[in-house]
N, C-alpha and C positions, 0 to 999 in steps of 0.2 A: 391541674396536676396536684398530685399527694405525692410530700417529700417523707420517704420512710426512714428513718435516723436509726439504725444497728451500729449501739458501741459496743465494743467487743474486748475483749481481754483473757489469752489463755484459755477457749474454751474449743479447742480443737475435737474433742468429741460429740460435738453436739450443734456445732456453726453452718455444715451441711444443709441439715434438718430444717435450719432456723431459715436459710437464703432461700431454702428450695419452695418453702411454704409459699414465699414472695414471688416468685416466679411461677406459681401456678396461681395468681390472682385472677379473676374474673374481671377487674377494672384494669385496663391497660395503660393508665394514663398517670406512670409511678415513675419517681426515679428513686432508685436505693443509695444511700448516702450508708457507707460502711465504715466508721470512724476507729480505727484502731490504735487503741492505748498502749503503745509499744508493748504489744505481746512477744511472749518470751517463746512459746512451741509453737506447733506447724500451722497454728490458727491462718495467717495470711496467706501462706503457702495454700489451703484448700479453700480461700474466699476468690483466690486470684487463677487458679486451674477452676473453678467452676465457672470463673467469669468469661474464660476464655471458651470454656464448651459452650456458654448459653446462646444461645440463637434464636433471639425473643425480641420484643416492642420494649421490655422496661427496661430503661436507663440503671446501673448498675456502675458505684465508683468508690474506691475505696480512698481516704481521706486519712493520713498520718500523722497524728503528736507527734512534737518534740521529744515528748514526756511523758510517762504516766504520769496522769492527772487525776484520775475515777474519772466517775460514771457522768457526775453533773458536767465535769468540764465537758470531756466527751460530747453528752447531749448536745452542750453549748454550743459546741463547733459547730456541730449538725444544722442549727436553726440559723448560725449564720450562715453555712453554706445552702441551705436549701433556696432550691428557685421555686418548689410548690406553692400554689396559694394556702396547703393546709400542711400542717404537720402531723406524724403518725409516729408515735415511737414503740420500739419492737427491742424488748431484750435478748442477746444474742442467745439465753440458752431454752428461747421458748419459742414458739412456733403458732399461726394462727389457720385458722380456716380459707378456703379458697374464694371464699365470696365475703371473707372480712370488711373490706375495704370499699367494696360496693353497697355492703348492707348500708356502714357508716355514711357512705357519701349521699347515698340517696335520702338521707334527713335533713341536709342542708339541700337537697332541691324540692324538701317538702316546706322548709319554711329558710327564707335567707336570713333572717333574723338571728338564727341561731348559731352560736360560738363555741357551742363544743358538744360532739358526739361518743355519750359513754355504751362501750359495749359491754355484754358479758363476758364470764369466762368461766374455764373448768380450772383447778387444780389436779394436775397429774404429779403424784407422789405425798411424804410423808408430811402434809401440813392441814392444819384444817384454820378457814373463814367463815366469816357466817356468809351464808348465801346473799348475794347482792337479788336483792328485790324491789327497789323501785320501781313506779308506777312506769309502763315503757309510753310516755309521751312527753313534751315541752314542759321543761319547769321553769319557776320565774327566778328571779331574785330573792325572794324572800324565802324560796321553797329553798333555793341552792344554799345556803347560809345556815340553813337551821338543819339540813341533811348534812352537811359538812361536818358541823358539829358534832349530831351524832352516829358519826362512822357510817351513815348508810352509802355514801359515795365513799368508794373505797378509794386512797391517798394513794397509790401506783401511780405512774404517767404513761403507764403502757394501755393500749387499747382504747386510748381517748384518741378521736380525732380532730383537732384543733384549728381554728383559724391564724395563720402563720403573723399574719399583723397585727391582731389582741395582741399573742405575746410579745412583739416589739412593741408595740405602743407602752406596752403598760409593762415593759422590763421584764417580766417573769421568765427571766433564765434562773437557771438549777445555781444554790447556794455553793459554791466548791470546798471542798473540805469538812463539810457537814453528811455525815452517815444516811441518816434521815430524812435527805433531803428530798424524798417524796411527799413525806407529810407538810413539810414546808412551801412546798410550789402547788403542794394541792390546795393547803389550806390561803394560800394570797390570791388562787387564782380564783377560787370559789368565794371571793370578799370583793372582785371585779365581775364576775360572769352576770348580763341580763338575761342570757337563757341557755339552758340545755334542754339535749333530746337524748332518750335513753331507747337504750335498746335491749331487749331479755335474750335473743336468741345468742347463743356462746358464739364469740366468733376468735377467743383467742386461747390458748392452752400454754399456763405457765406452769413449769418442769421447776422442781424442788431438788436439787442435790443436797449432798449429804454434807460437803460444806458450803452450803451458801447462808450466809450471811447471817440468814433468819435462827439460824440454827445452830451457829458456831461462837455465838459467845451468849454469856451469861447476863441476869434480870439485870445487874448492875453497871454493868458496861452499856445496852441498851441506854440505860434511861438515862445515863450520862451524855448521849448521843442526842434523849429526845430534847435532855432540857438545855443543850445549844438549840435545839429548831426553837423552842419556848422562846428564847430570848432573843432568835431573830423575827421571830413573829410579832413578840411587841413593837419592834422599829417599822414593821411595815406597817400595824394596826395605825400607828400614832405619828409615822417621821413618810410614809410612802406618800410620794406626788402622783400615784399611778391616774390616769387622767379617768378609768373607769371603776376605781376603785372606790365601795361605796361610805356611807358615813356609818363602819360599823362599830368605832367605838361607844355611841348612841343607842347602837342594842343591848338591850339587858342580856339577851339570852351570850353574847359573845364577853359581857362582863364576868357571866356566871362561872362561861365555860375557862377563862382564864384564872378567875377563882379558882375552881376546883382542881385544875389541873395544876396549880403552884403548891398544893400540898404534900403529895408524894414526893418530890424533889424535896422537900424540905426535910418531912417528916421521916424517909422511908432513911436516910445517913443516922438522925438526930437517936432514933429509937434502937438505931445498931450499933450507938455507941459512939459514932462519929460526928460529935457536936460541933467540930469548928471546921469539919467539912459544909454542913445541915447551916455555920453563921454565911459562910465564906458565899454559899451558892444565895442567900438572905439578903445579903450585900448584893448581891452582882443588880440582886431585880431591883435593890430600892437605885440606884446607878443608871438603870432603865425607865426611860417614860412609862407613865400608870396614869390609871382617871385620879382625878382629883376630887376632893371633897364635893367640890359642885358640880363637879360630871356625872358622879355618884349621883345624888340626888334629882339630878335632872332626867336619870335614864326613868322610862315609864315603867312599869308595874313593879318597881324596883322594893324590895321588902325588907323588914325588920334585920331577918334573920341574913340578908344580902350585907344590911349595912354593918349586923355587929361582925361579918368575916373581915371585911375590909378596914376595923379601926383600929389596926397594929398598921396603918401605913402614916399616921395620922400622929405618931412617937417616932421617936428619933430612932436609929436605926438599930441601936443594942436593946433598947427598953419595948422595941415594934417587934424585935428578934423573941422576948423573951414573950412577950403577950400573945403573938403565933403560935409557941410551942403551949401555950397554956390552953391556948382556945381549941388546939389537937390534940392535947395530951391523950385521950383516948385511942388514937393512931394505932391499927395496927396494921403491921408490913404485910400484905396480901399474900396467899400462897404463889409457887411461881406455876402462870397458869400454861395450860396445856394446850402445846399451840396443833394439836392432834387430835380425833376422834376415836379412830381404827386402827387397830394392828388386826391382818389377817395372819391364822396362822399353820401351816402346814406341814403335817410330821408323814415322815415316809420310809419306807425302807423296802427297798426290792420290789418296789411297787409302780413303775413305769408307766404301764399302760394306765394305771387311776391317776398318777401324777399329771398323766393329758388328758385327763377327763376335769381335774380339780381347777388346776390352774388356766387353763382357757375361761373357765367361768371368773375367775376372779379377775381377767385381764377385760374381758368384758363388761366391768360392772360402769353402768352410768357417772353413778360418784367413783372418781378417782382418788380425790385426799387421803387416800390409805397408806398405810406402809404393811409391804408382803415379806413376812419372815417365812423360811423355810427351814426344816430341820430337817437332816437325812443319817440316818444310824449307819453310813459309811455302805450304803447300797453297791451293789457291784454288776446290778442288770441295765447300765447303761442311765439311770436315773441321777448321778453325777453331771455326767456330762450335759444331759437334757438341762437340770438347774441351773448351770454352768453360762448357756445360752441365750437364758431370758435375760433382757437387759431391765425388764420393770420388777424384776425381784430385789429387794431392797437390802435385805441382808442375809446371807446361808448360811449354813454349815455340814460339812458332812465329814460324819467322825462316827464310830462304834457308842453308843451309848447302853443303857441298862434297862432299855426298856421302854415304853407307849411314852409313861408319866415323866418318866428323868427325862424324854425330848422334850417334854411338853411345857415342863418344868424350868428347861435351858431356854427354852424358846419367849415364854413371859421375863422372865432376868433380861433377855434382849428387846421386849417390848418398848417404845416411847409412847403409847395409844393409849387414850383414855378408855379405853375397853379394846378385848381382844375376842378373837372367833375363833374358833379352831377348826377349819374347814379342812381336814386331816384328807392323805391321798386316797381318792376313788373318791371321793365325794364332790358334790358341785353346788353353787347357789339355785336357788330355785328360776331368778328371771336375774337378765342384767340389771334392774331398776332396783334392786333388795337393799342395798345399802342408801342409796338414793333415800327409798321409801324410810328405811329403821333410823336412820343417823338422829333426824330429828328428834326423834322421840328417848332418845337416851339422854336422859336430866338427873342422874343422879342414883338408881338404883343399882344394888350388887349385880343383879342377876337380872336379863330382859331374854325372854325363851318365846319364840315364834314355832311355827309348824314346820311341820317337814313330808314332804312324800317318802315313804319307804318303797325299795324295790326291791322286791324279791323272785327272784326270776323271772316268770311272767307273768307274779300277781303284784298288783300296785294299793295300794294304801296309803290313807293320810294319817297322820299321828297331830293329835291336836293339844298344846302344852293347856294346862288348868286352868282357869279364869283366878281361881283363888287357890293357893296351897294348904294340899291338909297332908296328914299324914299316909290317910290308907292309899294315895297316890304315891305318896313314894315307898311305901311296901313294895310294890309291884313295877312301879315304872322310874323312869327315872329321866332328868331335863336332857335329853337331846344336845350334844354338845355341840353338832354342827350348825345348830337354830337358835343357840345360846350366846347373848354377849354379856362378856365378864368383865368387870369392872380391875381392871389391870392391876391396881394398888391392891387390892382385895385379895388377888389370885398370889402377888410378892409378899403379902403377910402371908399367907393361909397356903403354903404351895401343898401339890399335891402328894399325896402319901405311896412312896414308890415302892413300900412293899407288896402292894395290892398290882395286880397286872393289868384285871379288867375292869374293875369298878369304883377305883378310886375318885374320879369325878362325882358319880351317885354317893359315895360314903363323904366326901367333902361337902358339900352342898345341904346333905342329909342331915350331918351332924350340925353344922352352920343353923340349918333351919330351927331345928330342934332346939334349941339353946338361943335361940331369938338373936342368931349374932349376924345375920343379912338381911334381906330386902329382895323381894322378887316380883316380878312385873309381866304380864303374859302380851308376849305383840301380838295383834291379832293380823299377822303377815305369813304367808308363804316363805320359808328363808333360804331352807335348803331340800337338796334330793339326799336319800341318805342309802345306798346299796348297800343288803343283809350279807354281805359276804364277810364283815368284820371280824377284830376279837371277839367281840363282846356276845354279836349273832352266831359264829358257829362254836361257842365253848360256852352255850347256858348254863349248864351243871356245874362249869366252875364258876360263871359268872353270882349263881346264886349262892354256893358255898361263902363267895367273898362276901355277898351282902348279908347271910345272917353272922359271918362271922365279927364282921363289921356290929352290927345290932345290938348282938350281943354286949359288944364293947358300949355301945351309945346309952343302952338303958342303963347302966350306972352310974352316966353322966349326972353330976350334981346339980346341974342349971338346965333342968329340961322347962320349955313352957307348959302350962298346965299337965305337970309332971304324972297323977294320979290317972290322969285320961290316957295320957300318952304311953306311961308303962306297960298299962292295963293294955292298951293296943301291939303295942310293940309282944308283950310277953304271947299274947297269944297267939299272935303274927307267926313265932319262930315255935310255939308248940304244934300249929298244924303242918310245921315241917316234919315232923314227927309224928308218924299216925298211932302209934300208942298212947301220945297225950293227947292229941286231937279229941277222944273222945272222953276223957275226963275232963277235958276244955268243954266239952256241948253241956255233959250231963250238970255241970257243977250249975251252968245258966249266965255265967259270965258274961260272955258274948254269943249270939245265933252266927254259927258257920255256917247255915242255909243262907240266911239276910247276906253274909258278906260275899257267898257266890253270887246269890241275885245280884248284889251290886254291880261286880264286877261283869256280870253276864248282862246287864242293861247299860253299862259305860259302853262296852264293844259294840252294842247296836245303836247305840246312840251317835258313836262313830261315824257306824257305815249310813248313817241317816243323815248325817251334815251334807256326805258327798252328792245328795239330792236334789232335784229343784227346790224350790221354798216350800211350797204347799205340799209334796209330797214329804222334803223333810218335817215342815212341823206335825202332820199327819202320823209318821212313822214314829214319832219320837212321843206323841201323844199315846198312839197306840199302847205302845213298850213300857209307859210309866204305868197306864192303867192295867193291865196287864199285871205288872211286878207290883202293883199296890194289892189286887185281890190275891195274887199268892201268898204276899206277908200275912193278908187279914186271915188268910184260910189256912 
């Protein structure tokens, strides 16, 4: 039997969800233990009417504090009340797959050996992890220790399924009163485990509200939370009788890792000014069991640069204080990082039918860690109520605004993604797997621009973003904003320019470029569909007005890169908009207007020769350069 532990607290929207998952388990040999932390709304009310409807094999009980407690007591209750031989714990506002349970159990009847089964999981909503990717087979002890370490077993207690006796043998109940007491039961329990078994396929889906926990306080409050787990971790390294716990203070690498992570605590107070916070938390560790001199040297590969961290323990505790802060003095407080990848983001107005073309594709995508912003300029064909609806839309608004750019503009101000997309209404992602595939690949660039199919009634095209950015590509064309991720912080410096209606993305980017003040990166992905029925496609004549009028402005830009080239480009760019200087532009010999039609007349077939088999495209594309090389020569 698998005892499943749901503690619960005040989460009446979403507890349905979470029970019902359990009840469509594929392993029927489950009791649900539902421990409720004296919730305040209708939470009990809908655990105790759905108990009474179910008509099923799995045992189902709901279990009452005295008190709110949190989470760990909670659990606590759980494991004592469970009669399972294995434990499973499930947070009340996340939900797992139907064959969860079974996937887990059947690795403990592939090896009895084994004490604990990690599964996957998806993130649904605004948070991003790195993806759990361990090897999916048996790890040892030595492997569990050194993955702990670093972060590749992620510290949850959700979606592990445990042997119910480890954890009484060897005490690892949940710290109470401690925040973080995930990372604490993960990390004692990973310094006792002989083995795990891992498993890749997702079997659990945890649900990110907009106040949970992760998300609703600040870097500083956090780490005041981790550095109680720090300090109960050294009692268990050094004071735990746990009977399978192993001799890890004898590892270097667990030396290091308590090295390294007692600096931030220290340093991250001392450097913001608050010195006798940065002594006060200095005290607490010299107070707490440490290696000692000859622990130190005893550990193996143990080095130079190990020992001189450690010889501020080795001075009394004002004089070890002051030699810490010396040996750090370089300390800087890290940015606060960004516990998000995506904002998608969605501008619409009277546009319904595209808004069900758009956002189906965005609900569908593989990777979920996103957060979906929507903007609506106060629509009145029913596309209110429609966003009104969706429950995975993160944050809306619908209000009159002034325009494409001022939503688009409102819409990045409410971004928290380290990059955004603007997957505007009537457009859609290319596959569900698009962000899947891109996420990885955003490391830092302003600008990452993928392909796009265009549709244009019932001719299709691919539009393919540059390998390398030059200028005479953006004369003419310009990054696709539906295949474009922008780097957020970028887009709240730099917003866009709202007197322009159609082109102000192309004249942002343009100017940026020009003046070497971004970074751009071509994916070579599929990302979006893009239907020509937009501004930008049926008002060309104005769209290009805006960009030479735009142009005009940029060539007197002070900071162009290789300014003489580029002017020289740019000025004759917007003379052959004018076909009276067009021809004082040929005759003078400046630049060949023949060469820059070929160009662009051998880019479009170069185009339609990607969309090829291989041997026909490199054939085609072969052709068309030899081709365009004997017309320049003749």
């Amino acid at each position: 039997m698998v005892s499943v532990i749901i503690p619960y607290y005040n989460v009446e929207g979403c507890i349905r969800r979470c029970i019902e998952s359990v009840a469509r388990q594929s392993w029927k040999d489950l009791e649900v233990l539902l421990i409720d932390d004296c919730s305040q709304d209708g939470t009990k009310t809908i655990v105790e009417n759905f108990i009474k409807e179910y008509d099923g094999p799995i045992s189902f009980r709901i279990i009452e504090q005295e008190k709110n407690q949190g989470q760990s007591a909670a659990r606590n209750r759980g494991i004592e009340e469970a009669k399972g031989e294995y434990i499973y714990f499930l947070d009340s506002d996340d939900y797992i797959s139907d064959d969860c349970i079974e996937i887990l159990c059947r690795e403990f009847e592939k090896d009895g050996n084994v004490q604990m089964v990690i599964g996957n999981y998806k993130i649904i909503g605004p948070l991003y992890l790195t993806p759990f990717q361990l090897q999916q087979r048996v790890h040892t002890s030595e492997e569990i220790i050194q993955e702990q370490l670093r972060f590749d077993i992620y510290t949850m207690p959700w979606n592990k399924l445990v042997r119910k006796d480890f954890l009484l043998r060897n005490n690892l109940l949940f710290q109470p009163g401690v925040v973080h007491e995930d990372n604490l039961w993960s990390f004692c329990s990973a310094f006792c485990f002989d083995k795990i078994a891992v498993v890749l396929k997702p079997t659990y889906y945890y649900m990110i509200r907009q106040g949970s926990t992760e998300r609703s306080h600040n870097r500083e409050w956090h780490q005041q939370q981790l550095f109680e787990v720090y300090k109960y971790l050294l009692k268990f390294i050094f004071l735990s009788d746990a009977p399978d716990k192993k001799n890890v203070k004898s590892l270097v690498e667990v030396f290091r890792y308590m090295q390294r992570d007692l600096i931030p605590f220290i340093m991250e107070p001392y450097v913001k000014g608050e010195k006798n916070r940065a002594f006060e938390r200095y005290k607490e560790i010299r107070q707490l069991p440490y290696w000692t001199n000859d622990e130190v040297n005893r550990l193996q590969d143990i080095t130079e640069k190990d020992r001189k961290g450690y010889t501020h323990f080795q001075f009394s505790v004002e004089k070890g204080f002051k030699k810490f802060v010396k040996q750090h003095k370089s300390y800087k407080v890290p940015k606060e990082m960004n516990t998000m990848k995506i904002s998608v983001i969605t501008v619409n107005y009277n546009n319904l039918s595209g808004l069900k073309r758009t956002l189906p594709s965005v609900f569908a995508q593989t990777y979920t860690g996103y957060e979906l912003i929507v903007v609506d300029g106060g629509s009145t064909d029913g596309s209110k109520e429609y966003i009104q609806s969706q429950e995975r839309i993160d944050q809306w608004v619908s209000e009159p605004d002034k325009g494409v750019y001022n939503a688009m503009n409102k819409a990045v101000k409410m971004a928290h993604g380290e990059y955004c997309i603007f997957m505007n209404s009537g457009d859609c992602f290319f596959t569900a797997d698009v962000l899947e595939t891109v996420v990885p690949k955003l490391q830092g660039k302003d600008f990452y621009t993928g392909c796009s199919t265009f549709i244009d009634g019932r001719e299709t095209y691919t539009c393919y973003s540059p390998q390398k950015m030059e200028v005479d590509f953006l004369l003419v064309n310009s990054l696709n904003h539906q295949a474009t991720f922008n780097r957020t912080d970028f887009l709240k410096e730099n917003p866009y320019n709202e007197s322009y209606r159609i082109t102000a993305d192309w004249g942002l980017f343009t100017r940026m470029w020009l003046q070497d003040l971004c970074t751009y990166e071509c994916l070579p992905y599929m990302v979006a569909i893009y239907y020509m029925d937009g501004m930008s496609s049926v008002n060309k004549e104005s769209a290009n007005k805006e960009r030479i009028l735009q142009l005009s402005e940029m060539v007197t830009l002070p900071k162009l890169r290789e300014k003489k080239k580029i002017k020289k480009i740019i000025d004759w760019y917007l003379a052959l908009q004018d076909r009276t200087k067009t021809i004082s532009f040929m005759e003078s010999g400046t630049l060949s207007g023949r060469a820059f039609r070929h160009k662009r007349k051998l880019a479009r077939r170069i185009n339609d020769a990607m969309m090829l088999p291989p041997l026909q495209r490199d054939a085609k594309i072969l052709f068309n350069a030899l081709k365009m090389f004997f017309k320049d020569l003749f």
